[in-house]
N, C-alpha and C positions, 0 to 999 in steps of 0.2 A: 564575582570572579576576580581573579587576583590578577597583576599585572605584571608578573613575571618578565623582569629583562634580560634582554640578550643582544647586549653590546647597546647601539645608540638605538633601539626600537623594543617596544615591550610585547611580548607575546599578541595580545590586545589588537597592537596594531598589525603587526603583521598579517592576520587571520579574518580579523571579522570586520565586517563592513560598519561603517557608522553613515548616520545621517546624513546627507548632501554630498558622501560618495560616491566615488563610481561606479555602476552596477560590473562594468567591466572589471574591475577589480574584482568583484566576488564570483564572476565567471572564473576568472586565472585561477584564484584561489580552490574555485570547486572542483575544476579541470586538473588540478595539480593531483587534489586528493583524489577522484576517480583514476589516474594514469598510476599514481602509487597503490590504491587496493585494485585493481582489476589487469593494468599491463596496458592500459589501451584505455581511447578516449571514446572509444565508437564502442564500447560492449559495457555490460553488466552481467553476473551469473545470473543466469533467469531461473524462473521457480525449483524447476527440475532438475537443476546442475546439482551436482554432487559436492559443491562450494557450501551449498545451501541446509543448513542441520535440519533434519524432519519436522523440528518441532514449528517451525514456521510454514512447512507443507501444513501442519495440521489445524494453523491458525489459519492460512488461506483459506483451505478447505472449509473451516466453518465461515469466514467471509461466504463462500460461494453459496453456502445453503442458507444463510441470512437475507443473502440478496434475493436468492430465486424466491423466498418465502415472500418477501415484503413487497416483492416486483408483483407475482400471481397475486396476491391479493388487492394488491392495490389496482390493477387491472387482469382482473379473471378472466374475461373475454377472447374470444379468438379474434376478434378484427386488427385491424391495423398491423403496422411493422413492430419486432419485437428483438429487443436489443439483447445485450449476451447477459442481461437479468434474467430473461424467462429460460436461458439452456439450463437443462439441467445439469446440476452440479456431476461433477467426473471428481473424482477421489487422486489425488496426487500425493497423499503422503501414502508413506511403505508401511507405516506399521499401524496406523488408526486406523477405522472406519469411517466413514460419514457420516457425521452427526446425521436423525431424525428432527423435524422440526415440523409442527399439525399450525393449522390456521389457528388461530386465535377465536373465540367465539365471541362472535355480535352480545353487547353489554343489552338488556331489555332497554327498549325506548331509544335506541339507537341504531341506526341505519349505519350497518358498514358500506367503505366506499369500495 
């Protein structure tokens, strides 16, 4: 990365934290960039804002059916408490579907968990 100056400080430093900095400095710096893209320190556009291009609805969306896959199988059972892996996936992009996604099948000679 290049070290573009601007006036007595280089890009560089102004921005990014180095080594035995202060983490406070990369808070200011991240609070600066939050208050410039959103207007506000206390919000982000969440999934469904209309900030938001579909096509990241439609990467979430398969998050959500990757996790509930990997969650049920890894623990099929009904006991215990069960975290927002086992809900089933809800479809939040406008214009995809919800991915399909089948268990995997037990390899011979091995015991799925």
């Amino acid at each position: 990365m290049g070290t573009r100056s601007t006036g007595d400080h280089s890009i560089q430093d102004q921005f990014f934290w180095k080594p035995g900095g202060s983490i406070e400095a990369v808070h200011k710096h991240l609070d600066a960039l939050r208050l410039i893209k959103n207007g506000s320190l206390n919000s982000d556009p969440g999934i469904n804002s209309d900030a938001i291009d579909d096509d990241y609805r439609v990467l979430y969306d398969l998050h959500q059916v990757i996790r509930h896959r990997l969650a049920w199988d890894e623990n099929p059972g009904p006991q215990g408490l069960r975290g927002v892996s086992h809900d089933t996936p809800r479809q939040l992009s406008k214009n995809e579907p919800l991915a399909k996604i089948a268990a995997a099948a037990a390899k011979p000679g091995r015991a799925r968990r």
